[in-house]
Each structure stands twice: as structure tokens, then as C-alpha cells.
C-alpha positions in Angstrom: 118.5 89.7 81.9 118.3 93.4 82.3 120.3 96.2 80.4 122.9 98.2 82.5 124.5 101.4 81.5 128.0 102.7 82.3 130.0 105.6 82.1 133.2 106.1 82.4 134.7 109.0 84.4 138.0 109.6 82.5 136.8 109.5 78.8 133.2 110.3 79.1 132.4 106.9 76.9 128.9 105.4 77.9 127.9 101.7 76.9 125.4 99.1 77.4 125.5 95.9 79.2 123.6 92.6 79.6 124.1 91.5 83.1 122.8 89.2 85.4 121.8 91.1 88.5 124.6 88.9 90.6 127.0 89.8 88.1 129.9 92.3 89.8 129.9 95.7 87.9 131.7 96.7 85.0 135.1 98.8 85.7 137.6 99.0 82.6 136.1 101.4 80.2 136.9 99.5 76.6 137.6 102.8 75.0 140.5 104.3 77.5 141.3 100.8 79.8 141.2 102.6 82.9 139.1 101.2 85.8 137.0 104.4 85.8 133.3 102.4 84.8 130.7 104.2 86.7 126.6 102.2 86.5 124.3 104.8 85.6 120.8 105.2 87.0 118.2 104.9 84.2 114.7 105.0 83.4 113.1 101.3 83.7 111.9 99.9 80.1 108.5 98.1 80.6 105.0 99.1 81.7 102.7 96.8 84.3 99.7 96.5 82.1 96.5 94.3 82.6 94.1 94.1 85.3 95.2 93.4 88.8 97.3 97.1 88.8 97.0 100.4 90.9 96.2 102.1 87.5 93.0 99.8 86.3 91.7 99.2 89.7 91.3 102.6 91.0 89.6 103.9 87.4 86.5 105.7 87.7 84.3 102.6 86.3 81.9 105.0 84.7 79.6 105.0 87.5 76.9 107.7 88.3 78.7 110.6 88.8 78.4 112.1 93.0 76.2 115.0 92.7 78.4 118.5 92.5 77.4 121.7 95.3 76.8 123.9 92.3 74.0 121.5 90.8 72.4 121.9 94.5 74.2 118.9 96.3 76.4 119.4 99.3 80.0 119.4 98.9 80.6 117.1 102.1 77.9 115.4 101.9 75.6 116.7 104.8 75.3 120.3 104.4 77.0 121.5 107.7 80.3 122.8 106.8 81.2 126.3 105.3 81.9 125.4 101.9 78.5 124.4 101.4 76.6 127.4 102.5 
């Protein structure tokens, strides 16, 4: 179950709570009792590691490196545009 946070508008206190996602938001602050519980927006806690992700499978593999315009190659590839004359 994930972690919420909450705020509450008329005290300023700030909590956590372990809720299901169904569950109906928090309102009474337990510090003041007013209904004043706002849910905060908050960085997420976990990482998608592993293979099968954007971050591993677009990696430069350590392949043969494309040869650069100042070591005599062509910067588009066919030697036609401005930037490689």
C-alpha cells in the first residue's frame, strides 16, 4: 500500500498515511479536528531498475563510435549540407 501525505490548511500540521488507493481521503486533521486535511503531491519512492527499461535499452552499448566531421567524416553523413563544408 502506498504512503500519502496530508496537510492541513488551518494548523499547518502534515502527516503520513498508509492507504489503499480506493480508500476516501483523510479530512480531520488529528492535531486541530477540523476537516481542513489537504493530500499533498509528492515525489514517488522507487526506481524501475533492470533490463527491459527506457534507461538500459537506449544506452550507448559501447559500440564503435560514428566518425566526428572534425576527424574528416561528414556531419550528416553524405557531405552535401553546409555544416560539413
Amino acid at each position: 500500500m502506498p504512503f500519502y501525505e496530508y496537510r492541513c490548511e488551518n494548523c499547518g500540521h502534515e502527516l503520513e498515511a498508509m492507504q489503499k488507493v480506493s480508500d476516501a481521503p483523510l479530512r480531520d486533521c488529528p492535531e486541530c479536528g477540523q476537516a481542513a486535511l489537504v493530500k499533498l503531491i509528492s515525489a514517488a519512492g522507487f526506481q524501475l531498475k533492470g533490463g527491459g527499461w527506457y534507461a538500459t535499452d537506449f544506452k550507448d552499448k559501447g559500440g564503435k563510435p560514428a566518425e566526428s566531421a572534425a576527424a574528416g567524416g561528414h556531419a550528416c553523413g553524405s557531405g552535401g549540407c553546409p555544416a560539413c563544408e
